[in-house]
N, C-alpha and C positions, 0 to 999 in steps of 0.2 A: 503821450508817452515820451519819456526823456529819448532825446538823441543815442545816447550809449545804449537804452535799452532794445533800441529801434535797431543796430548794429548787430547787437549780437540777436537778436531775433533771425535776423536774415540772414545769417551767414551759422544758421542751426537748419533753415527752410533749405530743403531740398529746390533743384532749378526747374521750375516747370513748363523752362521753354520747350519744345519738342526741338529734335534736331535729328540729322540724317546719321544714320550709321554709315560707314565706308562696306560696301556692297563687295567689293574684291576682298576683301577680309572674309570674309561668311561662307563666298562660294566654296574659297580652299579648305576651310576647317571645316564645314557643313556644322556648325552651330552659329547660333542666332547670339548676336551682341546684346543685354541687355541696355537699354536710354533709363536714362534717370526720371525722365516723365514717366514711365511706365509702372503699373500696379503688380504685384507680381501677386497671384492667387495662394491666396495660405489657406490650405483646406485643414481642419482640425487633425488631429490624431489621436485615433479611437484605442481605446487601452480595454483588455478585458478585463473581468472583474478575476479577482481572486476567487479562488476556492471556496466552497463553502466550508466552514470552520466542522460544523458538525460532522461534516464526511468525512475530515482529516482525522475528524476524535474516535470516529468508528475503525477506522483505517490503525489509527495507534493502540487503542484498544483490544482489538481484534491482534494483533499482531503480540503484543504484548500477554493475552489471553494462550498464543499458540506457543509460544516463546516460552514463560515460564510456568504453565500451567504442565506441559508433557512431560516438562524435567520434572516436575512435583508428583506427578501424575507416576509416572514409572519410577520415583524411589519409594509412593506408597505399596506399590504392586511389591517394590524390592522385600520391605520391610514387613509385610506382610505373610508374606511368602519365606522370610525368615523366621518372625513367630512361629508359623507351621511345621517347621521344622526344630524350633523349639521346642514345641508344645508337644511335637508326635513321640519321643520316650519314654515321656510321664505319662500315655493317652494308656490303656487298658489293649487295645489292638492297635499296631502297629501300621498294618498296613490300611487302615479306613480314618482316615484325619475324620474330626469331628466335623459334621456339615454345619457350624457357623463359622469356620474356618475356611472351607469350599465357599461361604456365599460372600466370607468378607473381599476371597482374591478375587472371585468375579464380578466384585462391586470394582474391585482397583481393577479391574481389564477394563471395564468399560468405559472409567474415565480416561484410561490413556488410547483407547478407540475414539471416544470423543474430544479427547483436547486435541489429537495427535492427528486423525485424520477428519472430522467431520467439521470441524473448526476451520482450517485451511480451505476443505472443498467447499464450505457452504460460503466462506471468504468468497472466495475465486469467483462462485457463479453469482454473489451479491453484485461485485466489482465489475464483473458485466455485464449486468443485467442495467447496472448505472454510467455503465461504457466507461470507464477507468481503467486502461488498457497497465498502466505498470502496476496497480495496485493487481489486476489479476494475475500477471505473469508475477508477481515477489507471492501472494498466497501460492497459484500453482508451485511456482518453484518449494514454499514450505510443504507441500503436500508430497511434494516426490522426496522432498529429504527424510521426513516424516515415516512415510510409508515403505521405503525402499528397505531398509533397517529392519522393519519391521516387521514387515512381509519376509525379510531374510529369516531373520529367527525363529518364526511361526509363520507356516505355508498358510495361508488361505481357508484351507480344507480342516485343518486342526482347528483355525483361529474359528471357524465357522461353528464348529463342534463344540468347543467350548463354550460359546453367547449363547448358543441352544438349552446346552445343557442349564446354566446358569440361570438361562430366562425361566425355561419350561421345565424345569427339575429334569433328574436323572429317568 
């Protein structure tokens, strides 16, 4: 090996003489000096993995399902329920709308029963059931925005009476 290369080799090699540290240094700052002979341990560092893609896609999916499907959902009910009201001056009796009209608004309630509230809840209890603690609290949170409104404008007891009636005829 040439001279110069010999040079600069050695003067890149770290020194591996061992030499004393100065001991009144240490005691006062209670940390340890490192020496240049010494190896200093490099443990890896462990990364988790990412997410699984598929759960992200259910998660946006599902979101996106509650999101614009209720708004859909409740201007079918709207529109509906305007026909009816169209239709009932021309009907022969006034006061008994035609029953394909009663089945078509209780077809449109029970989509916005299902986009609006069972979409959200069945979210929520998916989400933790796969222990994905913000995915369940953002669906709850869609269930109470959902529901709260809804529950406002038709109690419970009415809403119940009507899927009945719907389901299991008059």
């Amino acid at each position: 090996m040439s001279p110069k290369k010999r040079k600069r080799r050695r003067a890149h090699q770290p020194d591996t003489t061992p030499t004393q540290a100065p001991q009144a240094n240490t005691e006062h700052t209670g940390t340890t000096q490192h020496t240049p002979g010494e190896r200093i341990s490099r443990t890896p560092v462990v990364l988790t993995d990412p997410p699984d893609r598929r759960i992200t896609a259910l998660w946006v999916g599902l979101a996106l399902l509650w999101a614009l499907g209720t708004p859909l959902a409740l201007a079918n009910l709207l529109f509906v329920f305007m026909d009816l009201q169209g239709a009932a001056p021309n009907a022969q009796s006034p006061t008994a709308p035609p029953p394909e009209s009663v089945d078509a608004i209780g077809d449109a309630l029970v989509w916005v029963l299902v986009l609006a509230l069972v979409v959200p809840a069945a979210s929520a209890v998916t989400a933790l059931v796969l222990r994905r603690k913000i995915a369940a609290i953002g669906f709850t949170t869609a269930l109470v925005v959902a529901a709260v409104p809804l529950l406002w404008v038709m109690p419970p007891a009415q809403l119940w009476d009507a899927l009945l009636t719907h389901l299991l005829g008059p």
